[in-house]
N, CA, C, O and CB atoms as a CASP TS submission, in Angstrom:
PFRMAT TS
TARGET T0000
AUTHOR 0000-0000-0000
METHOD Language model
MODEL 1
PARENT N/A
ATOM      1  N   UNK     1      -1.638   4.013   7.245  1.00  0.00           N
ATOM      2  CA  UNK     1      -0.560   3.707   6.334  1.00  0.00           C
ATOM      3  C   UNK     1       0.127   2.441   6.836  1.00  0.00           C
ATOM      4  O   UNK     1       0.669   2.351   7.938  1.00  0.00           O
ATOM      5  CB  UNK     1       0.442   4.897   6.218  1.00  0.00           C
ATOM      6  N   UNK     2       0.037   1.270   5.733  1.00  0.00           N
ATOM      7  CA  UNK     2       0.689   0.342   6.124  1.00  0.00           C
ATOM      8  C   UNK     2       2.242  -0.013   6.049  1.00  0.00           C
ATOM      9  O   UNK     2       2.811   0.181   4.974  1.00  0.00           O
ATOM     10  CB  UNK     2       0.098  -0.375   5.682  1.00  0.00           C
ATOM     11  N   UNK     3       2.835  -0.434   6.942  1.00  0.00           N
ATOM     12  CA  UNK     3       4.210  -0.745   6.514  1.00  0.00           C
ATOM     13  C   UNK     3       4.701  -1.564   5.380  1.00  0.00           C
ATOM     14  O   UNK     3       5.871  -1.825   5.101  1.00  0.00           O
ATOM     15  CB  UNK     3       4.724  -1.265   7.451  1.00  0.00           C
ATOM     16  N   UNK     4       3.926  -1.824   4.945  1.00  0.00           N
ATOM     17  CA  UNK     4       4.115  -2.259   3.025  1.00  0.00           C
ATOM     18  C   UNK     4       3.959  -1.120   2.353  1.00  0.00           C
ATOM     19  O   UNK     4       5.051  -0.969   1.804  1.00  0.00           O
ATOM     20  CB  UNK     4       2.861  -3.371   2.212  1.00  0.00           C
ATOM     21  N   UNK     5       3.270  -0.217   2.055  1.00  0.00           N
ATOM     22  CA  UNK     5       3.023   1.067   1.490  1.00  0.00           C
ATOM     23  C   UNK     5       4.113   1.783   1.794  1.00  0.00           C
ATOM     24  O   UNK     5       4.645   2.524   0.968  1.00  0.00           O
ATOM     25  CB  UNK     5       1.831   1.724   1.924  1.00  0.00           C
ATOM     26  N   UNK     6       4.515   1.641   2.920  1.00  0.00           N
ATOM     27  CA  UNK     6       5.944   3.086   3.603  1.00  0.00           C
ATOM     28  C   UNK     6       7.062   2.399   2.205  1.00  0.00           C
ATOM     29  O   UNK     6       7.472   2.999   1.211  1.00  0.00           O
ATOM     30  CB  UNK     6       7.055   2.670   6.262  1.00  0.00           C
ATOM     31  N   UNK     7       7.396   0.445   2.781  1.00  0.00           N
ATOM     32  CA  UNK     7       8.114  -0.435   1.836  1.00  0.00           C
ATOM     33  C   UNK     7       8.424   0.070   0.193  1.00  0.00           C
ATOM     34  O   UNK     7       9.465   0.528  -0.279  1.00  0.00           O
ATOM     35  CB  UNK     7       7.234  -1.724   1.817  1.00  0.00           C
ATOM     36  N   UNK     8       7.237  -0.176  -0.399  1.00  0.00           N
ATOM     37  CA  UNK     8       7.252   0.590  -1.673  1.00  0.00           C
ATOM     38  C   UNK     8       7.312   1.789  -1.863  1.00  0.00           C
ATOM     39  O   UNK     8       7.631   1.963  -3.039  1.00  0.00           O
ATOM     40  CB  UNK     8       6.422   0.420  -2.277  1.00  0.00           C
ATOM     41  N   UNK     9       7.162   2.838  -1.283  1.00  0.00           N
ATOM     42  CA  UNK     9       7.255   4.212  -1.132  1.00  0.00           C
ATOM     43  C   UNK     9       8.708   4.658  -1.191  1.00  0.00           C
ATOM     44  O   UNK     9       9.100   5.751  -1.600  1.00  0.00           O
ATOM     45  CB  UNK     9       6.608   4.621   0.127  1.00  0.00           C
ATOM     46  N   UNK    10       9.503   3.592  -0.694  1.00  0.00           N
ATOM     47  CA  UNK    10      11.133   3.376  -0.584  1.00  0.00           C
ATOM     48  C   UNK    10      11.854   3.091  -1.419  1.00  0.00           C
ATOM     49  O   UNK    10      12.850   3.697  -1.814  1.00  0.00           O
ATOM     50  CB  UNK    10      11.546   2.567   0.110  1.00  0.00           C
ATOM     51  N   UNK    11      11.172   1.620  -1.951  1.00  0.00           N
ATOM     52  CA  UNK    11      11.533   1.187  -3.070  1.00  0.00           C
ATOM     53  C   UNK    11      11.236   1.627  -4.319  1.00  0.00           C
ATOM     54  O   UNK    11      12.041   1.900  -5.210  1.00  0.00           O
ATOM     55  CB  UNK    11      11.297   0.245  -3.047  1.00  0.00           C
ATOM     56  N   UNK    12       9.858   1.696  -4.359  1.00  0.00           N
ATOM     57  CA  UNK    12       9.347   2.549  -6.084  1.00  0.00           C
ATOM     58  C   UNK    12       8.212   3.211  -5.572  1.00  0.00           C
ATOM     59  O   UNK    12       7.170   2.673  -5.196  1.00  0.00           O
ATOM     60  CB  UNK    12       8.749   1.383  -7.708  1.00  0.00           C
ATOM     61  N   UNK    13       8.532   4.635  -5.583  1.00  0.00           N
ATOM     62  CA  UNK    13       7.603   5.577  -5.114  1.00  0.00           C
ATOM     63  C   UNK    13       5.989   5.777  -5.949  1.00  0.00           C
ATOM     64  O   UNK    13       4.931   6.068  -5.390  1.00  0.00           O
ATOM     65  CB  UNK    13       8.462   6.896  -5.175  1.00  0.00           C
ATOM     66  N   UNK    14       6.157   5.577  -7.100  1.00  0.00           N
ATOM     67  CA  UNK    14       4.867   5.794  -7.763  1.00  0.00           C
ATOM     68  C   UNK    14       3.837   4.475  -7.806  1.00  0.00           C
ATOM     69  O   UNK    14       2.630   4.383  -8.033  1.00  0.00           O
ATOM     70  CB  UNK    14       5.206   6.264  -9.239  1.00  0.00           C
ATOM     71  N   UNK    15       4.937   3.438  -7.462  1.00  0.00           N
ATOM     72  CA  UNK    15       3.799   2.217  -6.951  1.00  0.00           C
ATOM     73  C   UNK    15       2.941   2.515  -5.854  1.00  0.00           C
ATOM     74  O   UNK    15       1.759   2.225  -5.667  1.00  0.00           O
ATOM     75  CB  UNK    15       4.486   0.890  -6.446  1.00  0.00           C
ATOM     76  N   UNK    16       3.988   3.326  -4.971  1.00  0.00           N
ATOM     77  CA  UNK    16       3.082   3.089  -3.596  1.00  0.00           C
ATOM     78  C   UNK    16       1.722   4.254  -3.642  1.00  0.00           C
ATOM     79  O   UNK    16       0.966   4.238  -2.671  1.00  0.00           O
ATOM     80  CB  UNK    16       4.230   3.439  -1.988  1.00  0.00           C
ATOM     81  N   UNK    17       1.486   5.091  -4.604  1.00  0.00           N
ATOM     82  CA  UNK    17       0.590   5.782  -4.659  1.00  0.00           C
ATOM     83  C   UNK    17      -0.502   5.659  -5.682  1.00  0.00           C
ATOM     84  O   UNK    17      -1.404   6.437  -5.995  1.00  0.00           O
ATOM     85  CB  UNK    17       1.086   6.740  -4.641  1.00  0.00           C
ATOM     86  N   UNK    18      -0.031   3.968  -6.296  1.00  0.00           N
ATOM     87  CA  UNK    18      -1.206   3.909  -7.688  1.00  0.00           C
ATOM     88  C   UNK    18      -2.595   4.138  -7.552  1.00  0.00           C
ATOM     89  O   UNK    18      -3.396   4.345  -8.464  1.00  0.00           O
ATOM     90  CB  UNK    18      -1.304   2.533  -8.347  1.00  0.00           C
ATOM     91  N   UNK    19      -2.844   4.076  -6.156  1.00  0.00           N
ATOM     92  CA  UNK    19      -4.476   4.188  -5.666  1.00  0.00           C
ATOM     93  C   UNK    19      -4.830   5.783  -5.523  1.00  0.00           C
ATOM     94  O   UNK    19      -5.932   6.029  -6.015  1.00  0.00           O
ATOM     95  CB  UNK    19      -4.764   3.354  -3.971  1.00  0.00           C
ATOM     96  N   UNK    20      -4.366   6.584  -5.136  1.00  0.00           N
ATOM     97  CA  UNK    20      -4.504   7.791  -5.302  1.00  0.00           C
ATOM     98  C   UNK    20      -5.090   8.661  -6.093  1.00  0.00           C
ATOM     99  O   UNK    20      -5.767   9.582  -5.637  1.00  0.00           O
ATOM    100  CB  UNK    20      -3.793   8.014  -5.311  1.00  0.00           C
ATOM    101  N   UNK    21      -4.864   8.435  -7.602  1.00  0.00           N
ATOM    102  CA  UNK    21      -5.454   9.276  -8.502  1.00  0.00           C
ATOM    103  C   UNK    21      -3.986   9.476  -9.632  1.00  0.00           C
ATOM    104  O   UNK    21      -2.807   9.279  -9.340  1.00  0.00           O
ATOM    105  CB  UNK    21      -6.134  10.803  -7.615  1.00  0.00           C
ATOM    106  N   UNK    22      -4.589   9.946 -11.017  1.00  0.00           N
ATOM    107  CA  UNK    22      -3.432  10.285 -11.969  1.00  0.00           C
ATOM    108  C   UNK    22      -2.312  10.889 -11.676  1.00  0.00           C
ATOM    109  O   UNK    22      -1.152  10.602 -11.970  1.00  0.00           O
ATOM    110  CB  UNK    22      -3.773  10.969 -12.855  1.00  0.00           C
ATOM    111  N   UNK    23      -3.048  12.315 -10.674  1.00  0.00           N
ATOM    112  CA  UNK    23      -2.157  13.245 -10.710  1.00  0.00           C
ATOM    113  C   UNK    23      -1.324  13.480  -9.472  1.00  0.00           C
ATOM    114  O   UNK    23      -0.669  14.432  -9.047  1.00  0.00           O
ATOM    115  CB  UNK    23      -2.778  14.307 -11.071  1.00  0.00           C
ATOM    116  N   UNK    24      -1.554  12.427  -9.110  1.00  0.00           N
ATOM    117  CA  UNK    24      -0.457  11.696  -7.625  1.00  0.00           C
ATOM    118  C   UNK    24       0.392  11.057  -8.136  1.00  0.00           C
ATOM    119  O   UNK    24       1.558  11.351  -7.872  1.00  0.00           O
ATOM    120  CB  UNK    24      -1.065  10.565  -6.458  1.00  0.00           C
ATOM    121  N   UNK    25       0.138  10.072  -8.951  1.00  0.00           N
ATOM    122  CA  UNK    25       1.252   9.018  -9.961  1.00  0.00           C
ATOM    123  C   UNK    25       1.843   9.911 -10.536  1.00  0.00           C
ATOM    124  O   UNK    25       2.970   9.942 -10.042  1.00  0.00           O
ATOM    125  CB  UNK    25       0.686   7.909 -11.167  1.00  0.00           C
ATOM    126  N   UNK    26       1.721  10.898 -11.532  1.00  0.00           N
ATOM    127  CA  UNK    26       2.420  11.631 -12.674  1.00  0.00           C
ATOM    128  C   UNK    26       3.127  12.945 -11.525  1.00  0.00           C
ATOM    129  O   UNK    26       3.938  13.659 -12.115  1.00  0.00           O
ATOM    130  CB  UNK    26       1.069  12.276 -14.177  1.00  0.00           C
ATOM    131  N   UNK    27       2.982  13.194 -10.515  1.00  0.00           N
ATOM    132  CA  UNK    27       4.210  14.261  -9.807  1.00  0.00           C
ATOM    133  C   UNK    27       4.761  13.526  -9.098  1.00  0.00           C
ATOM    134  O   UNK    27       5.868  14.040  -8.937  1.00  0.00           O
ATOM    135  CB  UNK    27       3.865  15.544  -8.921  1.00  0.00           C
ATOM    136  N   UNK    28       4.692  12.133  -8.241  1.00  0.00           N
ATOM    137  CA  UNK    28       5.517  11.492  -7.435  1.00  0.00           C
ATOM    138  C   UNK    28       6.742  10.917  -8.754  1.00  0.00           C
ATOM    139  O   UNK    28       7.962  11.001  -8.605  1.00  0.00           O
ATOM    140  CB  UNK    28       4.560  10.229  -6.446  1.00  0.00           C
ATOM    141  N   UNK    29       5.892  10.218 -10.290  1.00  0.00           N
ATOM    142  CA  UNK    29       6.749   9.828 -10.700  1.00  0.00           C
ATOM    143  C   UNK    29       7.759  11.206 -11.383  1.00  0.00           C
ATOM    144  O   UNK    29       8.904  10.892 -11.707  1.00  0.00           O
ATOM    145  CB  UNK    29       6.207   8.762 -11.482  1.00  0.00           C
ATOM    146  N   UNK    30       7.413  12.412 -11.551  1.00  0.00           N
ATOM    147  CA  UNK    30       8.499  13.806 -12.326  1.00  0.00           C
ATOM    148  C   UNK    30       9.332  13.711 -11.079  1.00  0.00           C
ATOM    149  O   UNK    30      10.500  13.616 -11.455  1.00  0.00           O
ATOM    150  CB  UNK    30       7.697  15.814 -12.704  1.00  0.00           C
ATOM    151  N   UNK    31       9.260  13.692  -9.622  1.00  0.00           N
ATOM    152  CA  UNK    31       9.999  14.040  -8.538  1.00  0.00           C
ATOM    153  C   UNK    31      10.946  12.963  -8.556  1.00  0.00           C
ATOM    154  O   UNK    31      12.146  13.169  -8.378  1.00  0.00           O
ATOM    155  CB  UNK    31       9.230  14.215  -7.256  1.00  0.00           C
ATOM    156  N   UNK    32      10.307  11.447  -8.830  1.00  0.00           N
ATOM    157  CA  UNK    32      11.442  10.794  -8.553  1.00  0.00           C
ATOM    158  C   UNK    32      12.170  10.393 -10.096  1.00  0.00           C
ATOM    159  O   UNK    32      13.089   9.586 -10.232  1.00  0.00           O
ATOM    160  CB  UNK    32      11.041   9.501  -7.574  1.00  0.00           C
ATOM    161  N   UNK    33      11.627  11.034 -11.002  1.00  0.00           N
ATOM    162  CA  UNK    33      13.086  10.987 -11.752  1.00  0.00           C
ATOM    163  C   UNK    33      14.063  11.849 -11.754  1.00  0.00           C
ATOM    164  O   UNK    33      15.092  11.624 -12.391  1.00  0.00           O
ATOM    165  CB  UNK    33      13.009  10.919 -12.938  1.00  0.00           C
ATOM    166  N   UNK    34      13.839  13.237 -10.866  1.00  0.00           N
ATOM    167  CA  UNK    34      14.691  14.088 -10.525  1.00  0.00           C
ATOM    168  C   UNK    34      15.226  13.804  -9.335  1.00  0.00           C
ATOM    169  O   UNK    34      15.980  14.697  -8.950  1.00  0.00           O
ATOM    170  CB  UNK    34      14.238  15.209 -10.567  1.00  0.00           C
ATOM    171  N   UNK    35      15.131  12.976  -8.671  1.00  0.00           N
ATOM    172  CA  UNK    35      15.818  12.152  -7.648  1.00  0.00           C
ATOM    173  C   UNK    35      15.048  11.255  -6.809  1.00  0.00           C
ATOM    174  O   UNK    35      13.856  11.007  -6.992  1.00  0.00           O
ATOM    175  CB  UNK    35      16.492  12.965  -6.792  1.00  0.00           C
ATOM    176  N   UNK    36      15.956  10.651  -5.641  1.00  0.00           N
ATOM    177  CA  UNK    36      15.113   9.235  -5.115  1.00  0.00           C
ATOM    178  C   UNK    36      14.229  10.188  -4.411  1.00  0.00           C
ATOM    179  O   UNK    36      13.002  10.216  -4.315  1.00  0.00           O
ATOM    180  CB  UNK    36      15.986   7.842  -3.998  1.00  0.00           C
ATOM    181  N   UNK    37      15.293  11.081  -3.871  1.00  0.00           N
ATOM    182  CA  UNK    37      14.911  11.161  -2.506  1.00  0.00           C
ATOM    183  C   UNK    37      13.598  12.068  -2.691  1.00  0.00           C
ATOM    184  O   UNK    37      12.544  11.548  -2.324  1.00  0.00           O
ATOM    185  CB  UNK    37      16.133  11.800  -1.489  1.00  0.00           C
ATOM    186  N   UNK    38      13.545  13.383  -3.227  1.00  0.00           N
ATOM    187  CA  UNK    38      12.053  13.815  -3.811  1.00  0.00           C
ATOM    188  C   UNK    38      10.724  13.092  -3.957  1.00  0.00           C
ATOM    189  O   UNK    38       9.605  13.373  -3.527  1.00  0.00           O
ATOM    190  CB  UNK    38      12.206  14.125  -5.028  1.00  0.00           C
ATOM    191  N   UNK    39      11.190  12.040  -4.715  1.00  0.00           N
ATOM    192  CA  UNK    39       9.797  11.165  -4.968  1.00  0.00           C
ATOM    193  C   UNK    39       9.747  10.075  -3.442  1.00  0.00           C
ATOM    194  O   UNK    39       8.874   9.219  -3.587  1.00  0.00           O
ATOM    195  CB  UNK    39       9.972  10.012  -6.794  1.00  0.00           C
ATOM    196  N   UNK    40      10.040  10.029  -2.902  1.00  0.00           N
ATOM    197  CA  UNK    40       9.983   8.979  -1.705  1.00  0.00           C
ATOM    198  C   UNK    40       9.403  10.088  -0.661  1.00  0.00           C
ATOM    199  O   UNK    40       8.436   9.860   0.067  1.00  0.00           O
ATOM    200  CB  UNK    40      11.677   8.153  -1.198  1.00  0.00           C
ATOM    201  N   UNK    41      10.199  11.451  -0.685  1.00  0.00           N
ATOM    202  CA  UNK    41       9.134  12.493   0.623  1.00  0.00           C
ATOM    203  C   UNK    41       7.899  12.543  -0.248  1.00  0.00           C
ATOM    204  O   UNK    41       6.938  12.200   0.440  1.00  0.00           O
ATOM    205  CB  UNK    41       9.764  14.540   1.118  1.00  0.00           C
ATOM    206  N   UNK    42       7.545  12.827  -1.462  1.00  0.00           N
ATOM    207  CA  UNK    42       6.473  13.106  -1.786  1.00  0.00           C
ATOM    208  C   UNK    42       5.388  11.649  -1.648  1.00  0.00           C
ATOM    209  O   UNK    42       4.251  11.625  -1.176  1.00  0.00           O
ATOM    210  CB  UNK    42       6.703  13.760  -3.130  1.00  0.00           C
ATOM    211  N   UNK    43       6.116  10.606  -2.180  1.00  0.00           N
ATOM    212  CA  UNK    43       4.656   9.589  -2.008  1.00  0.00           C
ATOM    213  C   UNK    43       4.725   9.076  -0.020  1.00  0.00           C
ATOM    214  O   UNK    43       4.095   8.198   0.569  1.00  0.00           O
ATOM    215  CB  UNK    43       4.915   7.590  -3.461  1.00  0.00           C
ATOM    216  N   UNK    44       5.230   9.564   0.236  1.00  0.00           N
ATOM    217  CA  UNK    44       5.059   9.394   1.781  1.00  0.00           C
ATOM    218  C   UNK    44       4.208  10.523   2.515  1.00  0.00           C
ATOM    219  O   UNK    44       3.411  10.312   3.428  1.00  0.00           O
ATOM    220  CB  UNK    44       6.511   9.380   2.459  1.00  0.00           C
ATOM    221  N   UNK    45       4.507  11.716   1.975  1.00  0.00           N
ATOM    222  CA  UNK    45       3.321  12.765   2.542  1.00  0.00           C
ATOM    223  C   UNK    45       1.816  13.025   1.459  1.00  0.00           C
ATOM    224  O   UNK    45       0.870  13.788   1.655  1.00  0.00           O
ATOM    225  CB  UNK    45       4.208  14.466   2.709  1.00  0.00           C
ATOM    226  N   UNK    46       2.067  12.067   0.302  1.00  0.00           N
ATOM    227  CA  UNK    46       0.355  11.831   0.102  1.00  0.00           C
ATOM    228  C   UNK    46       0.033  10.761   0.648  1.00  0.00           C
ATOM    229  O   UNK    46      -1.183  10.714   0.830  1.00  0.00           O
ATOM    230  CB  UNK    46      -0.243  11.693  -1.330  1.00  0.00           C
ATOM    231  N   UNK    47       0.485  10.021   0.936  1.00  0.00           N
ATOM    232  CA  UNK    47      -0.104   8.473   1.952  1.00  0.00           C
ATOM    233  C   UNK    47      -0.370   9.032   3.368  1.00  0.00           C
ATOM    234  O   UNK    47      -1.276   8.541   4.042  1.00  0.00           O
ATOM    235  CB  UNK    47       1.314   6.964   2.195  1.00  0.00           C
ATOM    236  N   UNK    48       0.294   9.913   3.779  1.00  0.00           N
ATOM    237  CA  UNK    48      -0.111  10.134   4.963  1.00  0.00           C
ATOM    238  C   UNK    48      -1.265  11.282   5.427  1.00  0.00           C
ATOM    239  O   UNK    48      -1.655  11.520   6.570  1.00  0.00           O
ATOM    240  CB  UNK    48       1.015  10.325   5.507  1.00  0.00           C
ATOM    241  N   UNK    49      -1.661  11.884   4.214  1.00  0.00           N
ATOM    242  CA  UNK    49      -2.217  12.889   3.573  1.00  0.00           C
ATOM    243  C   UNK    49      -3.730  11.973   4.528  1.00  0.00           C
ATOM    244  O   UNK    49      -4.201  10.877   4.226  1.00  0.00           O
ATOM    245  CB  UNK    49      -1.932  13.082   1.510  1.00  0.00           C
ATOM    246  N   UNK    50      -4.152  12.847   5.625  1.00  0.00           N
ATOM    247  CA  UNK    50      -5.954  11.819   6.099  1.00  0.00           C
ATOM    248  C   UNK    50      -6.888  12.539   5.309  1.00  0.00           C
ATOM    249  O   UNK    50      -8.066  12.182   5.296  1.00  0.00           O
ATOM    250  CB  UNK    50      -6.746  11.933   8.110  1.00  0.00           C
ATOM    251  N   UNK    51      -6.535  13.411   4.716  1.00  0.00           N
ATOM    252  CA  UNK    51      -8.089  14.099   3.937  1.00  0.00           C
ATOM    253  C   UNK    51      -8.102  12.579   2.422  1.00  0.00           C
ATOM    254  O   UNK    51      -9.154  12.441   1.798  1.00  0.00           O
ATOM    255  CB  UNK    51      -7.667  16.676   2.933  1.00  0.00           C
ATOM    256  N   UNK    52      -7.256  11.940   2.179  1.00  0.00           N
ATOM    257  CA  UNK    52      -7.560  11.105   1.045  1.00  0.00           C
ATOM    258  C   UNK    52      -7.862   9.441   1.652  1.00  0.00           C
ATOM    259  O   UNK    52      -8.144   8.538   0.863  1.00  0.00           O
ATOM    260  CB  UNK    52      -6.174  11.224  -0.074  1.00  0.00           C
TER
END
């Protein structure tokens, strides 16, 4: 995980997971419209996720 990825993960969480797959984008982005902070733990523990 690069420290640009953590960067956007901060800033706009569903950017930092566009590589992932649909259904990484579509729950990081439901979490972070129910708040920052939701969608920023979530696209940070699929980036850090080593099985992907």
């Amino acid at each position: 995980m690069s420290i640009w990825r953590v960067l956007l993960s901060i800033i706009c969480p569903p950017l930092a997971v566009f590589d992932k797959g649909c259904g990484s984008i579509f729950i990081v982005f439901l979490l972070w419209l129910c708040g920052w902070v939701p969608g920023v733990i979530a696209a940070l523990v699929i980036l850090n996720n080593p099985e992907r």
